[in-house]
PDB file of N, CA, C and O in Angstrom:
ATOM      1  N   UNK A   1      -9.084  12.093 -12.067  1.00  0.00           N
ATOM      2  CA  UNK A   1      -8.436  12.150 -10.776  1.00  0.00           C
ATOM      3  C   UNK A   1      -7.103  11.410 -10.836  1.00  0.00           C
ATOM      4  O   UNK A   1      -7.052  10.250 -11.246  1.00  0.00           O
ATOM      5  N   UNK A   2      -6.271  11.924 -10.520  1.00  0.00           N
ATOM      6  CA  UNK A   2      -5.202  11.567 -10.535  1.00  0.00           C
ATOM      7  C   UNK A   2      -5.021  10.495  -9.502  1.00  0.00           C
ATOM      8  O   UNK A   2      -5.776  10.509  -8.530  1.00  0.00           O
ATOM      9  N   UNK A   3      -3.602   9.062  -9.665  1.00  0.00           N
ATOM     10  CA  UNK A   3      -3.518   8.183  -8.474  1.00  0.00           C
ATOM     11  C   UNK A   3      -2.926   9.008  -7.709  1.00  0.00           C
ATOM     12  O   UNK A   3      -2.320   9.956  -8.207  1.00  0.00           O
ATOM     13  N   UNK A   4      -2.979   8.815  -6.302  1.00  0.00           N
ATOM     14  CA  UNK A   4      -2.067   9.313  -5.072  1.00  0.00           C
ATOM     15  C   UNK A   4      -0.700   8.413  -4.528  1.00  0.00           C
ATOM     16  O   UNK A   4       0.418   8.741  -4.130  1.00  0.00           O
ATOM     17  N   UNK A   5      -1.329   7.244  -4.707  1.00  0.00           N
ATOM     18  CA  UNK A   5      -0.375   6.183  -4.511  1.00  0.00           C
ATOM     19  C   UNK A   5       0.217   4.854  -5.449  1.00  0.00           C
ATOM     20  O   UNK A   5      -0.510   4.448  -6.356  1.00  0.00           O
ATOM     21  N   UNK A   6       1.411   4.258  -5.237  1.00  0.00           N
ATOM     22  CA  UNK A   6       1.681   3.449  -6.090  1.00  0.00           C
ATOM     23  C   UNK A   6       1.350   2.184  -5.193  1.00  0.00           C
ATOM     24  O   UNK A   6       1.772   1.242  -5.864  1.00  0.00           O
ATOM     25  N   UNK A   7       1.045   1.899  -4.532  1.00  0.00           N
ATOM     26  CA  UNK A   7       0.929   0.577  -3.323  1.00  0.00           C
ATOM     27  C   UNK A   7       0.688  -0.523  -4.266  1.00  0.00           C
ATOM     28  O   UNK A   7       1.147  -1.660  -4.155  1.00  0.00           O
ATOM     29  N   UNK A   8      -0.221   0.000  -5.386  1.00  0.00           N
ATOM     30  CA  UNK A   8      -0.252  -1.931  -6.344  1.00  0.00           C
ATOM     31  C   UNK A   8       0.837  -2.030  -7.161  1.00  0.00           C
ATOM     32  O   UNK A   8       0.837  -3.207  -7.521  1.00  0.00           O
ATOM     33  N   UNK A   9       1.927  -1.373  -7.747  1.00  0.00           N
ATOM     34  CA  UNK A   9       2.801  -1.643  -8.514  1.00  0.00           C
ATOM     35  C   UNK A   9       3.989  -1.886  -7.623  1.00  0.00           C
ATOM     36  O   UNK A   9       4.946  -2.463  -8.140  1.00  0.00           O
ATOM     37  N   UNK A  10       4.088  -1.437  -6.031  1.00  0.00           N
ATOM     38  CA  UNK A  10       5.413  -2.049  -5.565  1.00  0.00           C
ATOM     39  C   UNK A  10       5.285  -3.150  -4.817  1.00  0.00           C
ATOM     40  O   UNK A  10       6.224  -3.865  -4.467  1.00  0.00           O
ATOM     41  N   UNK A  11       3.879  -3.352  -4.496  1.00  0.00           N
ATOM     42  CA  UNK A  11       3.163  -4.598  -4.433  1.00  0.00           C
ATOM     43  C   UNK A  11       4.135  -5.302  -5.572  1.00  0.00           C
ATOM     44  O   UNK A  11       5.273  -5.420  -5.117  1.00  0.00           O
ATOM     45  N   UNK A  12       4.035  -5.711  -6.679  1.00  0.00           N
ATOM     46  CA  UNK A  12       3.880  -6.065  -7.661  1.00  0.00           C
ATOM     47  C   UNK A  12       5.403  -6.176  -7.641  1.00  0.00           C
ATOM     48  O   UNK A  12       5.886  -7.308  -7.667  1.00  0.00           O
ATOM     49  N   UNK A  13       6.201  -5.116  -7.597  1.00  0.00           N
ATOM     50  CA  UNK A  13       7.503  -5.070  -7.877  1.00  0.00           C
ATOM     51  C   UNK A  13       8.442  -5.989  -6.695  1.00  0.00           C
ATOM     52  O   UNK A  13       9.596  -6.404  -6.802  1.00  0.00           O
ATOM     53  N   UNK A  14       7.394  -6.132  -5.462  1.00  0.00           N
ATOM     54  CA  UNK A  14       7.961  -7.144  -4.232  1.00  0.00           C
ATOM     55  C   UNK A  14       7.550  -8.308  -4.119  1.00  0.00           C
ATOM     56  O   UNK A  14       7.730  -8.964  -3.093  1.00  0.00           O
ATOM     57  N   UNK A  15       6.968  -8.722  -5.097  1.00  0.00           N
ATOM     58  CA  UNK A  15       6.163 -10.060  -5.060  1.00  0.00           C
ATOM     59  C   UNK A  15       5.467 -10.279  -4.283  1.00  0.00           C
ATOM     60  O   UNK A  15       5.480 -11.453  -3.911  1.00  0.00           O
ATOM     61  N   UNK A  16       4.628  -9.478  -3.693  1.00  0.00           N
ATOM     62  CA  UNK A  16       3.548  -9.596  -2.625  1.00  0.00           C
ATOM     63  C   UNK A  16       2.111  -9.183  -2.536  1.00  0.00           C
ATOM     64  O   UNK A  16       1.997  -7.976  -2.747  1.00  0.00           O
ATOM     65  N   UNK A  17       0.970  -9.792  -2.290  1.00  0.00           N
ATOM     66  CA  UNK A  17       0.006  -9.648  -2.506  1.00  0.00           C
ATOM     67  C   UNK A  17      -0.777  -8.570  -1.750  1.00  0.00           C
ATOM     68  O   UNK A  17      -0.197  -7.888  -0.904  1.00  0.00           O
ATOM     69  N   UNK A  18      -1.954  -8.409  -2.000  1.00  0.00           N
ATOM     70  CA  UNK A  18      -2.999  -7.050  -1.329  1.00  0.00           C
ATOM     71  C   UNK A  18      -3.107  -7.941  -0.218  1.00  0.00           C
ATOM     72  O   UNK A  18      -3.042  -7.339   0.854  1.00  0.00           O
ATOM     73  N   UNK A  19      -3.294  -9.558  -0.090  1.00  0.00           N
ATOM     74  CA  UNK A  19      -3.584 -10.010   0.296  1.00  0.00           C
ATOM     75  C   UNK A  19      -2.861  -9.964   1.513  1.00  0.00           C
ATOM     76  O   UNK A  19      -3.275  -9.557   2.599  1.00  0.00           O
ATOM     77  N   UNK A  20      -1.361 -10.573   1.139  1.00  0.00           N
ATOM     78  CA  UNK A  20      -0.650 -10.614   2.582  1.00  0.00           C
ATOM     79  C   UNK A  20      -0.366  -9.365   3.290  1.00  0.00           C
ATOM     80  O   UNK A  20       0.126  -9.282   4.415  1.00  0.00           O
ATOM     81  N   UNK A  21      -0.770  -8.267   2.421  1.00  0.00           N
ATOM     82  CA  UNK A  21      -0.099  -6.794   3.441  1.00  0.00           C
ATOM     83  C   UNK A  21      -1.835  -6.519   4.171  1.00  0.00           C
ATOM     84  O   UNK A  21      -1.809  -5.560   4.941  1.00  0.00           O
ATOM     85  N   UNK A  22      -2.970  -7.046   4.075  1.00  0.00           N
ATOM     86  CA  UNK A  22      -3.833  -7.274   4.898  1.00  0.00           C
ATOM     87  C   UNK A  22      -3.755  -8.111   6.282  1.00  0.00           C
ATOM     88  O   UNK A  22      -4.237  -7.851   7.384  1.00  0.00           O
ATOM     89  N   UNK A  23      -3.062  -9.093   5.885  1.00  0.00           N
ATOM     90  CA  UNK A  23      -3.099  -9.933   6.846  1.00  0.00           C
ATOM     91  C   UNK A  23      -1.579  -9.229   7.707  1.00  0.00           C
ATOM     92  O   UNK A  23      -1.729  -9.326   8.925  1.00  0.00           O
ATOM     93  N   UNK A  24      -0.404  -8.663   7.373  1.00  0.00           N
ATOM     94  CA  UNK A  24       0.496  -8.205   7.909  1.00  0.00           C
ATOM     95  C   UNK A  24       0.195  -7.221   8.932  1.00  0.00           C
ATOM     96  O   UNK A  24       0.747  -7.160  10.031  1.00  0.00           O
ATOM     97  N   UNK A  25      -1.045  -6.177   8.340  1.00  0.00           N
ATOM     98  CA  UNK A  25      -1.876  -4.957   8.784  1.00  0.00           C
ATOM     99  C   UNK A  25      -2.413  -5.065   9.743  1.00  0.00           C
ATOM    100  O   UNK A  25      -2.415  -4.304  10.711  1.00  0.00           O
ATOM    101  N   UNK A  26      -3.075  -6.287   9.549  1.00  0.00           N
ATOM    102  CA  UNK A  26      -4.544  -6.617  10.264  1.00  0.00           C
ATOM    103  C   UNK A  26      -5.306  -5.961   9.723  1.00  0.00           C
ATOM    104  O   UNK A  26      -6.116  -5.454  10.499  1.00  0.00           O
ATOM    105  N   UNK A  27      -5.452  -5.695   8.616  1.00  0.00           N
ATOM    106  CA  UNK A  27      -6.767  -4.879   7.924  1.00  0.00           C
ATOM    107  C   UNK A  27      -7.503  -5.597   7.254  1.00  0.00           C
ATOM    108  O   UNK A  27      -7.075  -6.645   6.771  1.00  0.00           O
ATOM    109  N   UNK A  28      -8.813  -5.170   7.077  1.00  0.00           N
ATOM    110  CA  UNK A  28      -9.370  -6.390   6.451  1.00  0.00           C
ATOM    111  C   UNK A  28      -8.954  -5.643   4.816  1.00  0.00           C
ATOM    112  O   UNK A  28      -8.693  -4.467   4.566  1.00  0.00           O
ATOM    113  N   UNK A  29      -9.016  -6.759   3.950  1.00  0.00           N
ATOM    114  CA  UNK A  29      -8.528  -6.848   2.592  1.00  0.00           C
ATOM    115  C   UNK A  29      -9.607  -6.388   1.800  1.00  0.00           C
ATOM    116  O   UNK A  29      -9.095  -6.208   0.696  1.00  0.00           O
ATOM    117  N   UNK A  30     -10.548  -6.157   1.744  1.00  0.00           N
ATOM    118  CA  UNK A  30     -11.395  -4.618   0.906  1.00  0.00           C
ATOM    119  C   UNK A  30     -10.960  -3.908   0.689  1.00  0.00           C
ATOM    120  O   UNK A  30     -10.876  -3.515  -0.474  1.00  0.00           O
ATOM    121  N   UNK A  31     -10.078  -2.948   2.343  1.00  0.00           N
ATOM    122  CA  UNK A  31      -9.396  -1.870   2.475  1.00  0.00           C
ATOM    123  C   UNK A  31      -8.018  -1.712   1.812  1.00  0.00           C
ATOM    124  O   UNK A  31      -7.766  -0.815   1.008  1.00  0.00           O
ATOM    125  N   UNK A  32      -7.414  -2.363   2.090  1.00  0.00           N
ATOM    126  CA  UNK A  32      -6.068  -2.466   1.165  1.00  0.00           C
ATOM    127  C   UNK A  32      -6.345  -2.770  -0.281  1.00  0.00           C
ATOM    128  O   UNK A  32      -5.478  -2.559  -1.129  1.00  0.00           O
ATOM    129  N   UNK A  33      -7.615  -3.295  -0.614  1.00  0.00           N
ATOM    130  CA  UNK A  33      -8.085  -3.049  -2.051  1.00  0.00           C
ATOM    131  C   UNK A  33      -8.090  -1.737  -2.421  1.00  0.00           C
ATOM    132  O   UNK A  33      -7.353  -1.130  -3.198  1.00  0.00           O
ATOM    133  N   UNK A  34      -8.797  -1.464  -1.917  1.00  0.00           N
ATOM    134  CA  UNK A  34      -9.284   0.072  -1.738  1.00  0.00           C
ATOM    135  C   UNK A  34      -7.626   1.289  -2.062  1.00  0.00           C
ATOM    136  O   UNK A  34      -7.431   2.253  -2.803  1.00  0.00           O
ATOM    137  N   UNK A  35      -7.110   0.835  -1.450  1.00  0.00           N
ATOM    138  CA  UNK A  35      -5.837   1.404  -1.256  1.00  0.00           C
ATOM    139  C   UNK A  35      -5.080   1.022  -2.682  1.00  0.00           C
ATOM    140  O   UNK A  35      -4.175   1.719  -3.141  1.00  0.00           O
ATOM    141  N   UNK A  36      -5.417   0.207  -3.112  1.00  0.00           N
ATOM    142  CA  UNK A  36      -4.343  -0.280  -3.797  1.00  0.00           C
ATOM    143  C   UNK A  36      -5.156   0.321  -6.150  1.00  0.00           C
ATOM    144  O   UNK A  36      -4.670   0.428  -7.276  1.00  0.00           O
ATOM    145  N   UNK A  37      -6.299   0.452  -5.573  1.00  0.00           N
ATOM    146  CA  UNK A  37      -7.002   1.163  -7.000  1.00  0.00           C
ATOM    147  C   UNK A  37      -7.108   2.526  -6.755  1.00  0.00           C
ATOM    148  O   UNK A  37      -7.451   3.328  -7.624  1.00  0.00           O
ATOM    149  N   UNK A  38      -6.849   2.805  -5.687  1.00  0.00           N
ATOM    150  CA  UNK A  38      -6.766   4.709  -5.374  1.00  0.00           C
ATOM    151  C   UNK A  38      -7.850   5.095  -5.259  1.00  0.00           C
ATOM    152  O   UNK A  38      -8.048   6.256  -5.615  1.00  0.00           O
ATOM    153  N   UNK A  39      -9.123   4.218  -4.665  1.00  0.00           N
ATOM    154  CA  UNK A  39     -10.275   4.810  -3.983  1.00  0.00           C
ATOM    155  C   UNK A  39     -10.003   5.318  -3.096  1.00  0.00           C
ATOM    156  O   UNK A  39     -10.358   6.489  -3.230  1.00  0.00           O
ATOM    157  N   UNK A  40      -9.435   5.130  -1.942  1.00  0.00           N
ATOM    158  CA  UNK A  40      -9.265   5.890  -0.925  1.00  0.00           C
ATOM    159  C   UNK A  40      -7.653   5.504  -0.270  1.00  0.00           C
ATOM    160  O   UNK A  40      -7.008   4.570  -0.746  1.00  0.00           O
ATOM    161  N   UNK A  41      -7.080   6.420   0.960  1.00  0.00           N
ATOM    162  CA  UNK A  41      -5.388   6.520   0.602  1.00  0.00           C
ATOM    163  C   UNK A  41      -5.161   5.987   2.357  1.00  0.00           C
ATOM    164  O   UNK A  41      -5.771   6.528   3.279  1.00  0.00           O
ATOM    165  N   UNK A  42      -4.356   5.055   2.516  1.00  0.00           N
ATOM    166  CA  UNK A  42      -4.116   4.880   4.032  1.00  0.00           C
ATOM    167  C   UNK A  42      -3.064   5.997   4.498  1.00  0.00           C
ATOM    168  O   UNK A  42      -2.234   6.622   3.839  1.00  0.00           O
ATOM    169  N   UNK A  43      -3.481   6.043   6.269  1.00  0.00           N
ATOM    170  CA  UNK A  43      -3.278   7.049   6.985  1.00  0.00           C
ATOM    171  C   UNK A  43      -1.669   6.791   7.027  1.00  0.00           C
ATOM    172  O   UNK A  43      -1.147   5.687   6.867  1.00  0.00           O
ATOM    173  N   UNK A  44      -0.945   8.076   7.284  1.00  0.00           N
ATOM    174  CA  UNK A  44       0.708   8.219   7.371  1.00  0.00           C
ATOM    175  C   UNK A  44       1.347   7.343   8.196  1.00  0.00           C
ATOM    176  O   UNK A  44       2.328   6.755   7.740  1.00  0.00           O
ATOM    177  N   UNK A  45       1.015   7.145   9.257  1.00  0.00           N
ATOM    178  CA  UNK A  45       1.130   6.215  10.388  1.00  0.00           C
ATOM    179  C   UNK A  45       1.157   4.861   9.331  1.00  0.00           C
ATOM    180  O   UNK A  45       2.252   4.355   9.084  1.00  0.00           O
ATOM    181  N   UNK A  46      -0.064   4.306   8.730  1.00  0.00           N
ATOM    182  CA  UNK A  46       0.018   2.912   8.212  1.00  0.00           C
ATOM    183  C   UNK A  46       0.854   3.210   6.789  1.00  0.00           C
ATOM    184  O   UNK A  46       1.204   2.291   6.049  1.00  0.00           O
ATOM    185  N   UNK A  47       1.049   4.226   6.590  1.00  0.00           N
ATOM    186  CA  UNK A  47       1.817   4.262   5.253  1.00  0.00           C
ATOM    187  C   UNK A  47       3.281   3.848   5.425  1.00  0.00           C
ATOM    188  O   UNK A  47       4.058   3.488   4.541  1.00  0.00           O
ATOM    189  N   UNK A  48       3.516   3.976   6.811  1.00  0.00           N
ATOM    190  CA  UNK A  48       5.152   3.763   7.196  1.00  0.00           C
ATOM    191  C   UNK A  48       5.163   2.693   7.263  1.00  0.00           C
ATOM    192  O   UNK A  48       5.916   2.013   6.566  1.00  0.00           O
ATOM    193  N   UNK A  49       4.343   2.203   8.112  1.00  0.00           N
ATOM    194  CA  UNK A  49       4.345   0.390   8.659  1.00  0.00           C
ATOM    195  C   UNK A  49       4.420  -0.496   6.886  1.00  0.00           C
ATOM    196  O   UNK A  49       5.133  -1.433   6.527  1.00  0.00           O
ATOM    197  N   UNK A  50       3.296   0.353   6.063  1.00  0.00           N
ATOM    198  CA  UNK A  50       3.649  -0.587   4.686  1.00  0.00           C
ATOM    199  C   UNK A  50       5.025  -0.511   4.050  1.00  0.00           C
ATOM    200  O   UNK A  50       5.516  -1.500   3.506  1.00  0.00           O
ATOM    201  N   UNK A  51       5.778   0.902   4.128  1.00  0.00           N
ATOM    202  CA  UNK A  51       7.031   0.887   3.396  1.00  0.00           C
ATOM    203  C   UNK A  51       8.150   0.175   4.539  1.00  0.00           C
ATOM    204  O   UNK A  51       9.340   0.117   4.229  1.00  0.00           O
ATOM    205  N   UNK A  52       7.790  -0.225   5.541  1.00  0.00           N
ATOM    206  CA  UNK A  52       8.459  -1.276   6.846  1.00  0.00           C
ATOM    207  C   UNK A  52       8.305  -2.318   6.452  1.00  0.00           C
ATOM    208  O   UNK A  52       9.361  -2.888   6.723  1.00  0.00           O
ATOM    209  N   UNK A  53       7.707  -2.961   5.994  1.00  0.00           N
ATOM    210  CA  UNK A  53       6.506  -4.660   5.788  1.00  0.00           C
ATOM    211  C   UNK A  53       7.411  -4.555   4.490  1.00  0.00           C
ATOM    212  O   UNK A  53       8.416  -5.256   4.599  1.00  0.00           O
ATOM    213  N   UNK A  54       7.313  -3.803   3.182  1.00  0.00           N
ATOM    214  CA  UNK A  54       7.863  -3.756   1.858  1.00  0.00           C
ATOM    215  C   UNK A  54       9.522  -3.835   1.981  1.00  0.00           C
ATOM    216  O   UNK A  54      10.045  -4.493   1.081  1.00  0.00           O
ATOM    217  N   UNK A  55      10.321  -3.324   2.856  1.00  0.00           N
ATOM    218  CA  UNK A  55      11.452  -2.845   2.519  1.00  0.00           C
ATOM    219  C   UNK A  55      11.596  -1.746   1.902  1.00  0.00           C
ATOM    220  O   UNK A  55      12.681  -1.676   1.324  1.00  0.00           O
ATOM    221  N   UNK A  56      10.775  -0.641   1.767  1.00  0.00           N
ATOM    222  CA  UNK A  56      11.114   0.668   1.122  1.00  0.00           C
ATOM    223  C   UNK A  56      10.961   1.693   1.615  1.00  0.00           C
ATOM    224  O   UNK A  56      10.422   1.720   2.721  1.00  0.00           O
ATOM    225  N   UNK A  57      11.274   2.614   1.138  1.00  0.00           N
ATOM    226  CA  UNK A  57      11.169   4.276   1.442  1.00  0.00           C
ATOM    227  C   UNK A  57       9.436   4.865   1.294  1.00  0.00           C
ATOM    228  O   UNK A  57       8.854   4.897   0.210  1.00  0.00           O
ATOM    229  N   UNK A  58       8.947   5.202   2.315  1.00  0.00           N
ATOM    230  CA  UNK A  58       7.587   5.838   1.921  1.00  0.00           C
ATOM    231  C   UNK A  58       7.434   6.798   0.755  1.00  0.00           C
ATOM    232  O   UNK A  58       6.337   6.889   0.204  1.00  0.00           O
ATOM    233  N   UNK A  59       8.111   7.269   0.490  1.00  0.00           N
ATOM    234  CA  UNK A  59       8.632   8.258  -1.099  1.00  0.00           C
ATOM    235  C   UNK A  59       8.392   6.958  -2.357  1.00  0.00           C
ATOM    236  O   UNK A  59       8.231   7.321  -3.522  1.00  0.00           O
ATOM    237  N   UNK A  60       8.387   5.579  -2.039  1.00  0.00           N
ATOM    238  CA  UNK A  60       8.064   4.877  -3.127  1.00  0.00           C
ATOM    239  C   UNK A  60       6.777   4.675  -3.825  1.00  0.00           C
ATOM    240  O   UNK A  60       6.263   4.489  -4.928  1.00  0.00           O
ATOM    241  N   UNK A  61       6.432   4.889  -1.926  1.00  0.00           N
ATOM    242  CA  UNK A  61       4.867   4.666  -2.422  1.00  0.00           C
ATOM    243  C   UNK A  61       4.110   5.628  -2.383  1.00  0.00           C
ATOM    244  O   UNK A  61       3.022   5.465  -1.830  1.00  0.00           O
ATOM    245  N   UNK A  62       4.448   6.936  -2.959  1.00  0.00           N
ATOM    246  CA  UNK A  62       3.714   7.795  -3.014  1.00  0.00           C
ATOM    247  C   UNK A  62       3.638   8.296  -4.651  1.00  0.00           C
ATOM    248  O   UNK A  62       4.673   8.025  -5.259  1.00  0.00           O
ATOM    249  N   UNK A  63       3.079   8.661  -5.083  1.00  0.00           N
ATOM    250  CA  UNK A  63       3.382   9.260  -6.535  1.00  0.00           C
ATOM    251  C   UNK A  63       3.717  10.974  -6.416  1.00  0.00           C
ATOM    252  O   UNK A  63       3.396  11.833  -5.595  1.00  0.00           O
ATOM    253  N   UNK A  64       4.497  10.980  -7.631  1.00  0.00           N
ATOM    254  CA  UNK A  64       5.493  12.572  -7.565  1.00  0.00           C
ATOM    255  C   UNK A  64       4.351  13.284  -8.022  1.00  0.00           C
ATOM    256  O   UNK A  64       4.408  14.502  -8.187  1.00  0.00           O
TER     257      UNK A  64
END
């Protein structure tokens, strides 16, 4: 299965944890685990708010 998203490497590339974009979210931090190994993919709506919170383009965090 292919990843859908990059959320742990621009994580990574912003110096910021699963951790704090949980607490930014209000999500609990399982879920943004979850999100971040490509078990399961957050909704478009929260996909914006993360590339808002990051400084980036939602196109970053998506894979081509």
């Amino acid at each position: 299965m292919k990843d859908l998203n990059r959320l742990k490497i621009v994580l990574v590339e912003k110096k910021k944890t699963s951790k704090w974009l949980a607490e930014q979210l209000g999500k609990n931090a399982s879920t943004v685990s979850k999100w971040c190994t490509n078990t399961s993919q957050p909704d478009l709506q929260t996909l914006d708010k993360i590339a808002s919170l990051l400084g980036c383009d939602k196109k970053e965090l998506i894979t081509d």
